[in-house]
N, C-alpha and C positions, 0 to 999 in steps of 0.2 A: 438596478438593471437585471432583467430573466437572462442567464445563462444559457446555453445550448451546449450540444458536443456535436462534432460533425469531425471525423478521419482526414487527416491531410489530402486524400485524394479528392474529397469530396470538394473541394476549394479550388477556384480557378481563378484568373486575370484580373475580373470584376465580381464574381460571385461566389454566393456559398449552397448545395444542397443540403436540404436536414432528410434522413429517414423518417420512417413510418411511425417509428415511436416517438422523434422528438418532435413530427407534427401532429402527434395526437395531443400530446403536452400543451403545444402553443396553441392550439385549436381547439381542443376540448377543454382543457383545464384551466390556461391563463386568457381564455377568448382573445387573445391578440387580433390584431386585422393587418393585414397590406399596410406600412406607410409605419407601423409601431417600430421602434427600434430596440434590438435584442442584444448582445455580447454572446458571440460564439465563439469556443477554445478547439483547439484541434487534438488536443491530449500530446503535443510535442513542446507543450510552451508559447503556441500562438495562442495569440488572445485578439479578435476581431471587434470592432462598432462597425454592427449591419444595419439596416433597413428592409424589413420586412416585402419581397414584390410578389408572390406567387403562394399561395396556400390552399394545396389540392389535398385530393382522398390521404393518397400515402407519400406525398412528396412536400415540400414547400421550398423555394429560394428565399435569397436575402444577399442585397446587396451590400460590398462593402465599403463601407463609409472609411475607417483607418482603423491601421493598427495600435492597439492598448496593452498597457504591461495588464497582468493577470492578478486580480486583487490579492491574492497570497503571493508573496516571494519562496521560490524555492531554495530549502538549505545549500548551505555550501558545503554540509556534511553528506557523502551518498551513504546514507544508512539501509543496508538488508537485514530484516527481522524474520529469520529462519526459526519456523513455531513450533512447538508440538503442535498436532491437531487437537482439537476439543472437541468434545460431543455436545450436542444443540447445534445453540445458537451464539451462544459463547464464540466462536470463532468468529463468528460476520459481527460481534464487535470488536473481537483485535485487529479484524480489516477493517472496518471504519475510522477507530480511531486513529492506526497506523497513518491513514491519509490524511488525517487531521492535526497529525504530528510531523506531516513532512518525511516520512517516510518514502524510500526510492523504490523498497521492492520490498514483497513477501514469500518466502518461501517455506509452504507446508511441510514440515515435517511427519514421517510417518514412526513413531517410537516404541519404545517395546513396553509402556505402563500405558500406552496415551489410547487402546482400548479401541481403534478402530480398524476398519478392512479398507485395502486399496480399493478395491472396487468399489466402494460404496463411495468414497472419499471426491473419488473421480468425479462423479455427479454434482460433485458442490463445485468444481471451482467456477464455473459459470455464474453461480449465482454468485460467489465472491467478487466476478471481476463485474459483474453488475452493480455491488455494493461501492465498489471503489470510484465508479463512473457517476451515483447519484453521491456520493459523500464529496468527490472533488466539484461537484459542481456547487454544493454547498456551501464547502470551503473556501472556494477561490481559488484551488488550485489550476495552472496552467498545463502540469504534466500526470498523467496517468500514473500511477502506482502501479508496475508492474504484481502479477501475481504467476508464481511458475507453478508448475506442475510439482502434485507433491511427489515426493521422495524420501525413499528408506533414510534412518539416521546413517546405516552403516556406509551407504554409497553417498552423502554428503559430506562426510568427515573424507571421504577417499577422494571424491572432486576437488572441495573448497581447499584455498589455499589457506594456509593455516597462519601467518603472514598480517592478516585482517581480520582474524574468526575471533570472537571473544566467547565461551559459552558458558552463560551465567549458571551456575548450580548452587543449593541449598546449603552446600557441604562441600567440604573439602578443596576451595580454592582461595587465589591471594585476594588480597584487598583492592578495592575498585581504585581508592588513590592512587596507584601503581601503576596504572594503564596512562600510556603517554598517548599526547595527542596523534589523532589521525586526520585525512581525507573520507575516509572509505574505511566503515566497518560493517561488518556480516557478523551480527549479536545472537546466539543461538539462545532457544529458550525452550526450557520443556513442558511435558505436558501434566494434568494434574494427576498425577500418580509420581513425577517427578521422572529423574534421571534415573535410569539402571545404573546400579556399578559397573557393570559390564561396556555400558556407553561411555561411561567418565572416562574407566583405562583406555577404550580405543581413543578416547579424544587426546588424552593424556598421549597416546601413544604415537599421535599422529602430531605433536608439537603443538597442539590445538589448547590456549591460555586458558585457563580455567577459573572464575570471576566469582565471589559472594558475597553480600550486598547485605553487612553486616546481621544480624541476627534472625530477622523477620519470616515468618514463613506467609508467605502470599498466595493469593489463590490462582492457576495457571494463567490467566485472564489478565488482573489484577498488573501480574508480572512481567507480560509481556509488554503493557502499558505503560505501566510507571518506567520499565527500562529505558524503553523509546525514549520518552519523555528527560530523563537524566543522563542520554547519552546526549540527544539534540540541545543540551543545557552543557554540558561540559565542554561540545563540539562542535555543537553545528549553529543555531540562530533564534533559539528559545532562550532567551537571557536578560 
C-alpha cells in the first residue's frame, strides 16, 4: 500500500487533500489514477484507507474508506535524542535512523568541539524535518519525529530537567546497568570531537547523570545510533 502524508487539517468528514508534492509523487512517479487506493497518515498517529477521487495540477483528493492502525507501532518509550551536530551529511543519517528507531524527538545540539556555526546550522533543519517525513513514510511510522531547533549545549543543560537527561560520555561516567527504568528519556550525545570538560562539569553541575558504555570509542554518528537502539531495547519495544 503507497503511503502519503497529509497535516490533520487537511482531512475532513469524508475526505482527505494531498499537496503539490505528494500529488507530484502519485502522479508523476507511482502513475496512480482516480479509483487506486492509497494509506494516508496525518503525522499525529492517524493512519487512513483512501480511494483516490480528484488528481489535478497541484492538488489531489481521496476518499476515505476507514481508519487503520499505522504499519509501525509506536514505543511506549518517549525517547529525545539531543545530538551534537555533525558536519556533512552525517547528521541526515542520525535523523533517519532515529525515525526508524522510534525515536519521539531530536534535538540539535550546538557544542563547543562539534565545529559548526548557528547560522549555518539553521538552514538545515528543514531539510532534516524533510528527512523525517520521507523516512516515516518508509518506516511505517504513524507519528512525525519532531525535530526542534538547535540549541546551545549551555542553554539545554539550563532548560532540560535533569530528572530524565542521561548524557552519554566517552569518560568519566557510571555504568549503563545503573540506569533504572524510565517512561521518558532525553539521551544527550556528543559530537565527534567529543565532550569538552568544561560541558561534563556544567552537566555534572546541573544534577545532569553522566552514562559510559563500557570501553568503545564510536564514531559521533555511530553513537548516536547504536544508543537509540539500546535504550529502545532496555525500555521501550526493540526486544
Amino acid at each position: 500500500m503507497r503511503r502519503f502524508f497529509a497535516p490533520p487539517e487537511n482531512f475532513g468528514l469524508e475526505g482527505v487533500s494531498l499537496d503539490i508534492n505528494e500529488t507530484r509523487h502519485l502522479r508523476d512517479v507511482l502513475r496512480l489514477r482516480t479509483g487506486d487506493e492509497i494509506s494516508v497518515f496525518d503525522g499525529e498517529g492517524g493512519e487512513f484507507l483512501c480511494r483516490i477521487s480528484v488528481i489535478e495540477k497541484s492538488s489531489s483528493q481521496a476518499e476515505l474508506i476507514a481508519e487503520t492502525a499505522p504499519p509501525s507501532p509506536e514505543s511506549q518509550l518517549h525517547l529525545t535524542l539531543a545530538a551534537g551536530i555533525l558536519k556533512g551529511e552525517k547528521f541526515d543519517l542520525v535523523i533517519q535512523k532515529a525515525v526508524e528507531l522510534g525515536v519521539a524527538a531530536v534535538i540539535p545540539l550546538i557544542t563547543l568541539r562539534g565545529n559548526v556555526r548557528p547560522k549555518d546550522v539553521q538552514k538545515r533543519v528543514e531539510r532534516w524535518r524533510k528527512i523525517v517525513l520521507e523516512a516515516s513514510k518508509q518506516c511505517g511510522r504513524g507519528k512525525l519525529m519532531q525535530v526542534a531547533d538547535p540549541i546551545e549545549f549551555d542553554r539545554f543543560v539550563a532548560v532540560e530537567p535533569s530528572e530524565n537527561l542521561l548524557l552519554f560520555s566517552e569518560r568519566g561516567g557510571e555504568d549503563f546497568p545503573a540506569v533504572e527504568p524510565h517512561s521518558r528519556i532525553v539521551a544527550a550525545i556528543g559530537p565527534e570531537g567529543g565532550w569538552d570538560d568544561s560541558e561534563l562539569e556544567k552537566a555534572r553541575s546541573a544534577g545532569v547523570r553522566i552514562v559510559t558504555l563500557g570501553g568503545r570509542i564510536l564514531r559521533a554518528e555511530t553513537a548516536a545510533i547504536s544508543i537509540a537502539a539500546v535504550l529502545q531495547h532496555r525500555f521501550g519495544d526493540l526486544n
